[in-house]
C-alpha positions as CSV (number, residue, x, y, z in Angstrom):
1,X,90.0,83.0,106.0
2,X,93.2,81.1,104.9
3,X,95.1,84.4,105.4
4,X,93.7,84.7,109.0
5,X,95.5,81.5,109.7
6,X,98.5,82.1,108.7
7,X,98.7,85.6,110.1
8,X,97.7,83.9,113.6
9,X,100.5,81.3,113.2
10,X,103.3,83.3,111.8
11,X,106.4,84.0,114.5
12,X,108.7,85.8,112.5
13,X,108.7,88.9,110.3
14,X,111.4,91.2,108.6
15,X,111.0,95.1,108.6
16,X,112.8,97.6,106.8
17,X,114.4,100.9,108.8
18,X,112.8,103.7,107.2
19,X,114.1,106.8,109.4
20,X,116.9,107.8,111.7
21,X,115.8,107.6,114.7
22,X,117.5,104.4,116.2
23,X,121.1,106.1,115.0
24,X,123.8,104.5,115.8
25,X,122.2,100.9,116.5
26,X,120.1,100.9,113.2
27,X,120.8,102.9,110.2
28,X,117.8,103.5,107.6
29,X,117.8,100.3,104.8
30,X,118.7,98.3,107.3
31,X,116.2,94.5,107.5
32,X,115.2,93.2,110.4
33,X,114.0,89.8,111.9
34,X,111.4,90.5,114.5
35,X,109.8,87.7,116.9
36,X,106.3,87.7,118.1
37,X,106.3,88.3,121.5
38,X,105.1,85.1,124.1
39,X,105.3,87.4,127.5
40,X,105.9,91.0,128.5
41,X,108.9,93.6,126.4
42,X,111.7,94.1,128.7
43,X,113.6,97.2,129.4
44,X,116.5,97.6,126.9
45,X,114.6,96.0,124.3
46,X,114.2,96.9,120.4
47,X,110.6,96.2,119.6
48,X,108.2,97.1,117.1
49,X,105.1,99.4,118.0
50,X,102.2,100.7,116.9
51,X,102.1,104.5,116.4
52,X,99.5,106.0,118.3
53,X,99.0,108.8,115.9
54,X,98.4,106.8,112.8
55,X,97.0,103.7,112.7
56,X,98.5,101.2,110.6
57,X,102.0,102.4,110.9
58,X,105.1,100.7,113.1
59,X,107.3,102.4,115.0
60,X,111.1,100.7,115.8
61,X,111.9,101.8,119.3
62,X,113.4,101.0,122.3
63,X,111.8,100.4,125.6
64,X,112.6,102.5,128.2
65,X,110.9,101.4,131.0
66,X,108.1,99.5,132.1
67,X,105.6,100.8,134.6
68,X,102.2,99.6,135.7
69,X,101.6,97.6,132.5
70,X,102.5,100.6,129.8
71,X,105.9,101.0,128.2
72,X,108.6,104.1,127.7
73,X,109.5,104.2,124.2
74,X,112.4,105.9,123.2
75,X,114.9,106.2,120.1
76,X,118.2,106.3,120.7
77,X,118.5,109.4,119.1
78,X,116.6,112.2,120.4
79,X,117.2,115.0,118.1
80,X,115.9,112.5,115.6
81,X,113.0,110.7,117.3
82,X,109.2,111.0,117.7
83,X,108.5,108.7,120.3
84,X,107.2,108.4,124.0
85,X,108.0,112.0,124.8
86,X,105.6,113.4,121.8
87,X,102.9,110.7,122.5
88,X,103.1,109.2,126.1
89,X,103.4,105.8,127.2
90,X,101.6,103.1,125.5
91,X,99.9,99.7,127.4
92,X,102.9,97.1,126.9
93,X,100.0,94.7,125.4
94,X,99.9,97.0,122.4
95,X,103.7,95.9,121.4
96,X,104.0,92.0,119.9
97,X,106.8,91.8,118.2
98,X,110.4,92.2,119.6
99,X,113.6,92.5,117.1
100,X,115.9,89.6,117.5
101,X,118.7,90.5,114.7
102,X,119.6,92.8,111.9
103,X,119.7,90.4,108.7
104,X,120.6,93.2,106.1
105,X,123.2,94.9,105.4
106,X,125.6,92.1,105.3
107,X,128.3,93.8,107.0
108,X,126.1,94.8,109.9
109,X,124.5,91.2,110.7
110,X,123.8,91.2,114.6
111,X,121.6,89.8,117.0
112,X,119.6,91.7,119.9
């Protein structure tokens, strides 16, 4: 129960690149500081996803558009990336938490 509570009230959270995908902006190794989302992901945006084709598992994309209530999600390298074009659009309510800066590696501190 106590966990429940502070899962409901935490804002921020710090994920780790694991694949290449998001080359050049993120580089595998490279932490993360993502921020709950309190409205709708914007266009342009790095967020973190769930991936439709295995529960449990995040995905670090951008979104490329917004349509309707679902959201385009792409990598910004394609010869590298399984996103949207493998597995469709997903609803944009799916997708809570938006990355706000890179805190690791120290030469490569930036916000989004």
């Amino acid at each position: 129960m106590a966990a429940m509570a502070v899962m409901a009230t935490r804002r921020l959270d710090v994920v780790v690149v694991r694949g290449r995908s998001m080359m050049p902006t993120l580089r595998p190794g490279d932490r993360l500081v993502a921020a709950r989302l309190t409205r709708a992901p914007r266009r342009g945006e790095i967020v973190l996803a769930p991936d439709p084709r295995e529960p449990g598992r995040e995905l670090v994309k951008r979104v490329s558009a917004v349509t309707n209530g679902r959201l385009a999600l792409r990598g910004d390298d394609p010869a590298a990336s399984t996103d949207g074009r493998t597995f469709g659009d997903l609803p944009a309510r799916s997708v809570r938490w938006r990355v706000i800066a890179r805190c690791w590696p120290p030469g490569r501190l930036r916000t989004f």
